[in-house]
N, C-alpha and C positions, 0 to 999 in steps of 0.2 A: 722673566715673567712673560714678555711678549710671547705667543705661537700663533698659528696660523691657526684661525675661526674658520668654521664651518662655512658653507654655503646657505645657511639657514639661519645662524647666529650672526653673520656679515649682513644679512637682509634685517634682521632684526634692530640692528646696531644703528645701518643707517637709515633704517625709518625711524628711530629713538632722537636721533639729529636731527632729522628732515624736520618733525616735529617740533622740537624745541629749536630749531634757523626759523620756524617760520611763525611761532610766537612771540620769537622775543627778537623782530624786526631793526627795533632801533640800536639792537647791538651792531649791527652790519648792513646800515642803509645801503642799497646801490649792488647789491652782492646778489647775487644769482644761488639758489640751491642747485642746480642743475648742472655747474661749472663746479662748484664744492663737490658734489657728486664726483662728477668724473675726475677729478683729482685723489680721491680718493679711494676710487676704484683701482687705478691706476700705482694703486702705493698701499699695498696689506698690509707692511709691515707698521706701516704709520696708523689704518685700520685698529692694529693690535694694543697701540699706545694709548688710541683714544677706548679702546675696549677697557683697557688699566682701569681710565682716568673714570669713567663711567660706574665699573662693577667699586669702585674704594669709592662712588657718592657723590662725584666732580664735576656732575653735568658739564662735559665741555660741550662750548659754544663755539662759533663762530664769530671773532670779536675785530678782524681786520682783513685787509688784503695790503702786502706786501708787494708793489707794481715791479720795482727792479728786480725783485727775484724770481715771482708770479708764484708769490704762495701764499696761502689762506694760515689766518693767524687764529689758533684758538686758546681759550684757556679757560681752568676750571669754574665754572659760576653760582657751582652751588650759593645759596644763601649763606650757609655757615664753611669753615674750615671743612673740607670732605672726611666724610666721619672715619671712613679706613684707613685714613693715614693721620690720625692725631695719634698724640704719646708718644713723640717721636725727637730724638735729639736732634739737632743738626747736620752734623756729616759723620764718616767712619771715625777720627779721629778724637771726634768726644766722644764716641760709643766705645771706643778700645778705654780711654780715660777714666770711666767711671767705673768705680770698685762692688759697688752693691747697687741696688734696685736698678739694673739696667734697664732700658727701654728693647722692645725688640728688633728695633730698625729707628734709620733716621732718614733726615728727609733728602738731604741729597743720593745717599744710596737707594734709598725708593725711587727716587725720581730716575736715576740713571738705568736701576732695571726696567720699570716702565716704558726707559725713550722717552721722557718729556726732559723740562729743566723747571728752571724755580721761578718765581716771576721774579723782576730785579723791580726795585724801588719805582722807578718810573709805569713799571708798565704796571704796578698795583697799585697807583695812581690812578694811572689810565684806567681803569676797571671800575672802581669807585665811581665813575664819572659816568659807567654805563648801571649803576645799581647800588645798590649798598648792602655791601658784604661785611663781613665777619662783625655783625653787629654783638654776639655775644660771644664769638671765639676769637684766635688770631691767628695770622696764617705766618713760617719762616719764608722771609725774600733772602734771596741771592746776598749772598753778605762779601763785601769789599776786603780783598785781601787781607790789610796791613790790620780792618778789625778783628778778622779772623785768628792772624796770627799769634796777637795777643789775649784770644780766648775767649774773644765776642763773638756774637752772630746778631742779628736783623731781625725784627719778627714787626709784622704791623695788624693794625686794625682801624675798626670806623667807632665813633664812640664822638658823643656829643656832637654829633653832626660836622665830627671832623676827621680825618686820616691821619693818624699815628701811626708811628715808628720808633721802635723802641729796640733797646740793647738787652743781651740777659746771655749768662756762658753759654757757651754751646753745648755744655755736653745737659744742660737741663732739659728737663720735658714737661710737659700737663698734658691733664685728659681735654683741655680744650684748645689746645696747639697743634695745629696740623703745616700743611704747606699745599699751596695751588700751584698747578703747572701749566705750562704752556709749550705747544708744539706747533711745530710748522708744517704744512701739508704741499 
């Protein structure tokens, strides 16, 4: 999915970031746009990830700095589930699984063409903490092996003023299911 943007659509992009780093402050107290900037000037192809995460509805944000690595943590913040990637199974291996009404993609094979990954439990936690998200959809986390292998996967939301996380096969889908991603810059 990732190419290389224009020099008109990169300007575009990161002034759509600039904008939403510096309205929504208290996701990244202390954080410099201007250092986000140049990191990501510096890195097109990550550019292209956060282009994905954008044109599928994911407002990525700016939500940490990672000090031992020196890289900027972002993830999807839309309000709801990002509306271009709901209807989506899990990974490739519930999509091969399922005999009729397939879905047309899932979410770890979306995330992996885009160059992001899935949020894991903790860090869609952490998120929560900056807003409250998927008050009427739910988004797939990062699902733990040994749940995986026996045909579960992870999905959560916010709902009574609390964070769930919930079980369901993987190869199912809905139209209000999607999955947030997170990339490092």
């Amino acid at each position: 999915m990732n190419q290389e943007l224009s020099s008109e659509h990169r300007e575009s992009l990161l002034n759509t970031l600039k904008i939403r780093f510096e309205k929504n402050r208290h996701r990244h107290v202390g954080l410099d746009w201007t250092n986000v900037r140049t990191k990501l000037e510096a890195a097109p192809e990550k550019l292209g990830s956060l282009n994905e995460m954008e044109s599928t509805d994911g407002e990525p944000d700016v939500v940490g700095y990672d000090e031992q690595s020196g890289e900027y943590i972002f993830y999807d913040c839309s309000e709801e589930s990002p509306k271009g990637r709901r209807s989506v199974c899990y990974d490739e291996e519930a999509l091969v699984s399922r005999k009729e009404n397939k879905p047309k993609n899932s979410a770890i094979g979306m995330a992996a063409a885009m160059g992001v990954e899935l949020l894991t439990e903790e860090q869609y936690q952490n998120l929560q903490k900056l807003g409250k998200f998927d008050s009427k959809t739910s988004s797939w986390i990062e699902t733990p092996a040994h749940i995986r292998k026996l045909g579960g996967a992870l999905f959560a939301d916010y709902r009574y003023g609390t964070v769930f996380v919930y079980h369901n096969g993987a190869e199912s889908y809905y139209a209000a299911r999607g999955f947030r991603g997170m990339l490092r810059v």
